[in-house]
N, C-alpha and C positions, 0 to 999 in steps of 0.2 A: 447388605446393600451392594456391596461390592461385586458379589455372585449373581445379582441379578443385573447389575453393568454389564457383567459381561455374559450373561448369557444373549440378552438382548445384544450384546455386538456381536454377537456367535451368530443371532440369526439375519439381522442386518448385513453381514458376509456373506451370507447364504446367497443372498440376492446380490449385494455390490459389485463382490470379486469377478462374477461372469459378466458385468456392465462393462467395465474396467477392460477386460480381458478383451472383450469386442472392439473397444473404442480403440484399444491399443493396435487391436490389426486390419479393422479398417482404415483407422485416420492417422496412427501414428502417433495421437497421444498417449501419452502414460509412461512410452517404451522407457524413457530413462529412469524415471522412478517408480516404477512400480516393483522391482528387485528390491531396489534397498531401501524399501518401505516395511519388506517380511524380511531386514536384516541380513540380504546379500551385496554388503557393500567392499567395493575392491581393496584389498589390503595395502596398497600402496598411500588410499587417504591417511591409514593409523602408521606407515610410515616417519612421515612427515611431522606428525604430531608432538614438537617434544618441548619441553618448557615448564612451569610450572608458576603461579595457579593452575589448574585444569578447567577450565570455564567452558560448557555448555550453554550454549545462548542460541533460543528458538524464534524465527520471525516465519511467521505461517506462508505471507508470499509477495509481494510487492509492496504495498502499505508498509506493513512491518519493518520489511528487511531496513524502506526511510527510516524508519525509526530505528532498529536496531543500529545502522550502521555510525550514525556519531557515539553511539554510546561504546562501542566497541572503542572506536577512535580513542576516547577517553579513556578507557581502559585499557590503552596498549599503553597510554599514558604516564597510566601509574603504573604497570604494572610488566614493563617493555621485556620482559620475559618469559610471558604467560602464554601459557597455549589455547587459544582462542580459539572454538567453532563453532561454526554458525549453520544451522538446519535452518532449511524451508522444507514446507509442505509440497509446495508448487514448481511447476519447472522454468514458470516465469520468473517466482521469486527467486529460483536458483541462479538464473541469467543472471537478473539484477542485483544479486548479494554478492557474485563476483565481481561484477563492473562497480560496485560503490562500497561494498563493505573491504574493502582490499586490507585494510588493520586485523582481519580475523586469521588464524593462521590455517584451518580448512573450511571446508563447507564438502556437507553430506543433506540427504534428504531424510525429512526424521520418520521414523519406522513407525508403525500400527502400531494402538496404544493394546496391543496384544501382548501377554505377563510375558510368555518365552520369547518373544521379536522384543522386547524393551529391557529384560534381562541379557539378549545377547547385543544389542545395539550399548547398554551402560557397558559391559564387560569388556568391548573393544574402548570406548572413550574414555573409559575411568575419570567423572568428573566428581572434578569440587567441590562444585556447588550448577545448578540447573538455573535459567534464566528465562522465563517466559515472557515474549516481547506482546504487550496487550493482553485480552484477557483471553489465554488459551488454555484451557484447563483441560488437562488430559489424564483421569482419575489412578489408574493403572500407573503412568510413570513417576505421576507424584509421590503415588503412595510407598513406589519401588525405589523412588531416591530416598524417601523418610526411612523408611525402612537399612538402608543402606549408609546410613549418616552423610546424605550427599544433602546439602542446605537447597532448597528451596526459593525462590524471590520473582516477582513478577514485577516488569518494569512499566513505562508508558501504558496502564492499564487503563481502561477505559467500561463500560458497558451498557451499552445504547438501549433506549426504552424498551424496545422489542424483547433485546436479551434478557433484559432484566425480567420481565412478565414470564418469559420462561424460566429463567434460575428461581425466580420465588418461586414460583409452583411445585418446584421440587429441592424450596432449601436445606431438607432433611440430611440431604445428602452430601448437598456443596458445601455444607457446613460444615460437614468432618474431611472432605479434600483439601479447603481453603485452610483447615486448620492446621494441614501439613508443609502447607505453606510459611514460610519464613518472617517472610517481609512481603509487602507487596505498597509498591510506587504507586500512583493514578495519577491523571491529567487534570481532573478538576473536582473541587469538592463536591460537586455531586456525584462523581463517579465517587468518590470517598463512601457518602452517604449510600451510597446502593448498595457496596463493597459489604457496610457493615451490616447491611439489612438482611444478608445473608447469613448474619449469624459468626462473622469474623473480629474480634478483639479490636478494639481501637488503637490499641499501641501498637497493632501490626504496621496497621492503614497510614503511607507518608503520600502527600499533594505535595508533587514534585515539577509539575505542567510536562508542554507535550515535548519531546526530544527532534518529533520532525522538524520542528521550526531552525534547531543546531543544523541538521542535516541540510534541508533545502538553504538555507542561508548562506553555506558554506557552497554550495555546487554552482550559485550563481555565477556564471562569466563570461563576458561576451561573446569570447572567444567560440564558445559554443552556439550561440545563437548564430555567428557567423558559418559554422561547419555547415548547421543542418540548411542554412541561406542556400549555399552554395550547391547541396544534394539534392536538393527543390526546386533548384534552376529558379530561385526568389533575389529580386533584387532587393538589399538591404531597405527598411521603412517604406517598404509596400504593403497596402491595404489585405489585411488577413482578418477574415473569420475563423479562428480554432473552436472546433466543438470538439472538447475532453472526454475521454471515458464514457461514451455513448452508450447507448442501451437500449435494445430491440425496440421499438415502438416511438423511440428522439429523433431515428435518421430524418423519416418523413418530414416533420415539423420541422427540422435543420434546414433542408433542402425547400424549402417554402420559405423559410427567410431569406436562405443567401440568394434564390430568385428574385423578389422583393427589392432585396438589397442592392443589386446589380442595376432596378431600373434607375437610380439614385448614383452608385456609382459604380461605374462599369469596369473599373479596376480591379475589384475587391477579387481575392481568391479565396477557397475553402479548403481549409484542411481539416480532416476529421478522425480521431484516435476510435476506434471501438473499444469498449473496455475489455472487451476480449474478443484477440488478436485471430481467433479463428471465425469469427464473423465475416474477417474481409471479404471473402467472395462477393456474401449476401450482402451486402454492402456498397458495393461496387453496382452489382446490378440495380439494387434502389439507385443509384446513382444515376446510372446512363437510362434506366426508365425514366428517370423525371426530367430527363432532356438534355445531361450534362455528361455530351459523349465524347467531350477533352476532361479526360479524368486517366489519373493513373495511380498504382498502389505503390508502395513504399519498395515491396518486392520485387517487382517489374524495373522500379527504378536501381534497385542493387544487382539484378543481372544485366542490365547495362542497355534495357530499352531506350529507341533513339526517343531524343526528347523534344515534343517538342510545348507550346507556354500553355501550358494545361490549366485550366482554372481549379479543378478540385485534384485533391491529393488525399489518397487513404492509405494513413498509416498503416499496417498490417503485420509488423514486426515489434519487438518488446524491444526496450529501449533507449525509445526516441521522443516518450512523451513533455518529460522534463524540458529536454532542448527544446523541441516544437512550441512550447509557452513563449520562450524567448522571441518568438516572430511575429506574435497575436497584438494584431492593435486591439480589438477585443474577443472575450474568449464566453462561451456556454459550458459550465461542467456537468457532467451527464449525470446518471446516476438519478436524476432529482424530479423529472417531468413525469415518468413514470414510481411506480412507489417501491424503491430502491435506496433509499437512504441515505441518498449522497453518493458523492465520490470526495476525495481529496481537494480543497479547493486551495489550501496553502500553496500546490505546486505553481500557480499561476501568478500567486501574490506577491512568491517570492518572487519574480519579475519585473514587477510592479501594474500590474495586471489589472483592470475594472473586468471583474465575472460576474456575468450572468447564471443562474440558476434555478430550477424549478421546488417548486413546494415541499418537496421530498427532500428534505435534509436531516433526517433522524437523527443518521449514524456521526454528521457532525456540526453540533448544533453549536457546542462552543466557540467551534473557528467560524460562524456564520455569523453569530452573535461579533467576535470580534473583528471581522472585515465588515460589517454592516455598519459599525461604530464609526469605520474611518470613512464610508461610504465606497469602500471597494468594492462589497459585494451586495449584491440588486437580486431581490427576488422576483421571478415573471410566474405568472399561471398558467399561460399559454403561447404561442407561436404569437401572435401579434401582439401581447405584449415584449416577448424579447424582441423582436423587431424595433418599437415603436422605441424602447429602452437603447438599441444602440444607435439610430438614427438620431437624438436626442445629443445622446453623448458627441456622436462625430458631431455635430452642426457647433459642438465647444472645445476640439481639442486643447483650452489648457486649463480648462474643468476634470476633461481625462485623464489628464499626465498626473495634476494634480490627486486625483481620487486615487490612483493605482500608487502615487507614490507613498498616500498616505497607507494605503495597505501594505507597502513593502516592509513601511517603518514599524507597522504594530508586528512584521515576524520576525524583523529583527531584535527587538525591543523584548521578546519572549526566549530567545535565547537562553542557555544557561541548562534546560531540562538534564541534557545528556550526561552532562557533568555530576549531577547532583545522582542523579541513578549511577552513576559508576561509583561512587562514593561510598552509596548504601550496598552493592555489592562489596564493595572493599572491607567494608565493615562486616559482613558475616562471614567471607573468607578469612578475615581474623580470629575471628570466634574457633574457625576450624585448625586453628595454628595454636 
């Protein structure tokens, strides 16, 4: 099974690598990790490197690294001597595992799940024990830590309807992966039950809940809400539309409500994250096409263009999405109008946030279920409905204040995930003692 993993990733190269190679010298992406991806990574990381447990801890790219980074926290904890690093896939998530995971003691980008780049990327890290943040199952390094007596365990696991229709189809296989697996945490019993549908031992399997809720709880502060005020040229408790994590085909519909919404109250500004940060351009010009040509990007505003009270503002840098929550009298999180499965809707909660969202919440259905509980979060089908949803809301702000606050209290209230996964690490690095 294994040989024909990889040969199919042999020829999936075939095609990738020259993608990859393009993107990188037209646009500029990739350039930092595409090296130490096939294992050319600077010797001065594995410098730095010294401590003991050796812990390995993978968060794929933004999402994750949330997650991964309380649980680090908590295992600097207990373990305030340990050497701690933390791979992303992505170079966004590598920004953002710097700026929040700061308890880890490197960060590198994690290599192709190719036998000699995963052979030579373990032989510089010599870990412990391997830590997969959600479910990233990368068949080649699993099997090369088993093989290596290096422990295994997956934390904040998770696997959304979609994933799972594909892993059954081919649990022949996941079966014998997951079984080289240690341990593995999940966020809700039905990720449990899926987990084992694959063919994984129930004593593995611990419902631990989510560890972002540790994270985000903890980053709240006003302080911050203030900074990004200030970079915005926003006067503190002014009228803000954020639409989160946006997605090719949301701008439009966005931009038809905050019109709408302007004839109502002609205060209101718009801010809008794209979920991915290289869209701005295209983004900007949907922008000033549909008439809104005081707009400026995030970018513009950090070289130092003169400012002047612009209504729309597009984010275009990684970052700043977090803080940006902080200004939203109410918020749309993307991902959901189109069939994308969501994005992140805790970020906004933790706030205390009323979000809006469209029907597409696959990927998170349990944080939907529990902000819908306290009435944080409001499902629309279309443009006039979210409209109609927050014109509603404003005509009661202390129906508002009150719904968001009840959201904030059901993340706080969930607390505790990170802790409880550092634990169960703690405990198989015993086993290896």
């Amino acid at each position: 099974m294994y040989v024909v993993y990889n040969i199919l990733l042999f020829v999936s190269a075939l095609f990738l690598i020259p993608y990859y190679l393009l993107k990188m010298i037209f646009t500029g992406k990739y350039r930092k990790s595409l090296g130490p991806k096939f294992g050319f990574i600077h010797p001065e990381v594995f410098r730095g490197m010294k401590g003991s447990p050796r812990i390995w801890m993978h968060a794929v790219s933004v999402g994750e690294v949330t997650a991964a980074a309380p649980i680090i926290s908590s295992l600097r904890e207990k373990f305030p001597s340990a050497c701690i690093l933390l791979s992303t896939s992505t170079e966004t998530g590598q920004v953002m595992a710097r700026s929040i995971a700061t308890a880890a003691t490197s960060y590198i980008y994690y290599p192709l799940d190719i036998p000699f780049v995963v052979r030579k990327v373990m032989g510089l890290v010599k870990p412990d024990i391997f830590v997969a943040v959600e479910t990233e199952l990368w068949p080649n390094l699993i099997r090369i830590c088993k093989d290596a007596g290096v422990k295994v365990v997956m934390v904040n696991g998770r696997i959304s309807p979609r994933s799972f229709k594909n892993y059954f189809k081919t649990r022949f296989f996941w079966k014998k992966v997951l079984n080289c697996v240690d341990a593995i945490g999940v966020i809700s019993a039905i990720d449990a039950d899926r987990i084992k549908a694959l063919g994984v031992s129930s004593s593995k399997v611990h419902v631990f809940g989510n560890s972002k809720y540790d994270g985000l709880a903890a980053r709240v502060e006003p302080e911050l809400a203030d900074e990004i005020a200030r970079m915005l040229n926003m006067v503190p408790g002014s009228r803000v539309f954020v639409a989160g994590s946006t997605h090719e085909g949301e701008e439009e519909g966005i931009l038809n409500v905050y019109r709408k919404l302007l004839e109502v109250y002609p205060d209101f500004k718009l801010i809008i994250i794209p979920r991915h940060i290289e869209r701005g351009e295209q983004v900007l010009s949907l922008v000033k096409d549909a008439g809104f040509a005081d707009c400026i990007t995030m970018t513009e505003i950090k070289k130092g263009r003169n400012r002047l009270n612009e209504r729309v503002v597009i984010i275009d840098v990684i970052g700043e999405l977090f803080k940006v929550y902080g200004l939203a009298t109410v918020v749309f999180c993307g991902g959901s109008l189109v069939p994308r499965g969501g994005q992140n809707i805790l970020e906004p909660a933790a706030w205390g946030k009323v979000i809006f969202y469209g029907p597409s919440m696959e990927d998170f259905g349990d944080e939907k279920a529990l902000l819908e509980e306290a009435g944080a979060g409001i499902t629309v089908r279309d443009g006039n409905e979210l409209l109609e949803g927050i014109l509603t809301l404003l005509t009661d702000p202390e129906t508002l204040l009150r719904k968001g606050e009840e959201g904030r209290k059901k993340v706080v209230s969930n607390m505790g995930a990170a802790r409880r996964y550092a634990e169960m690490i703690g405990e198989r690095l015993r086993q290896n003692s």
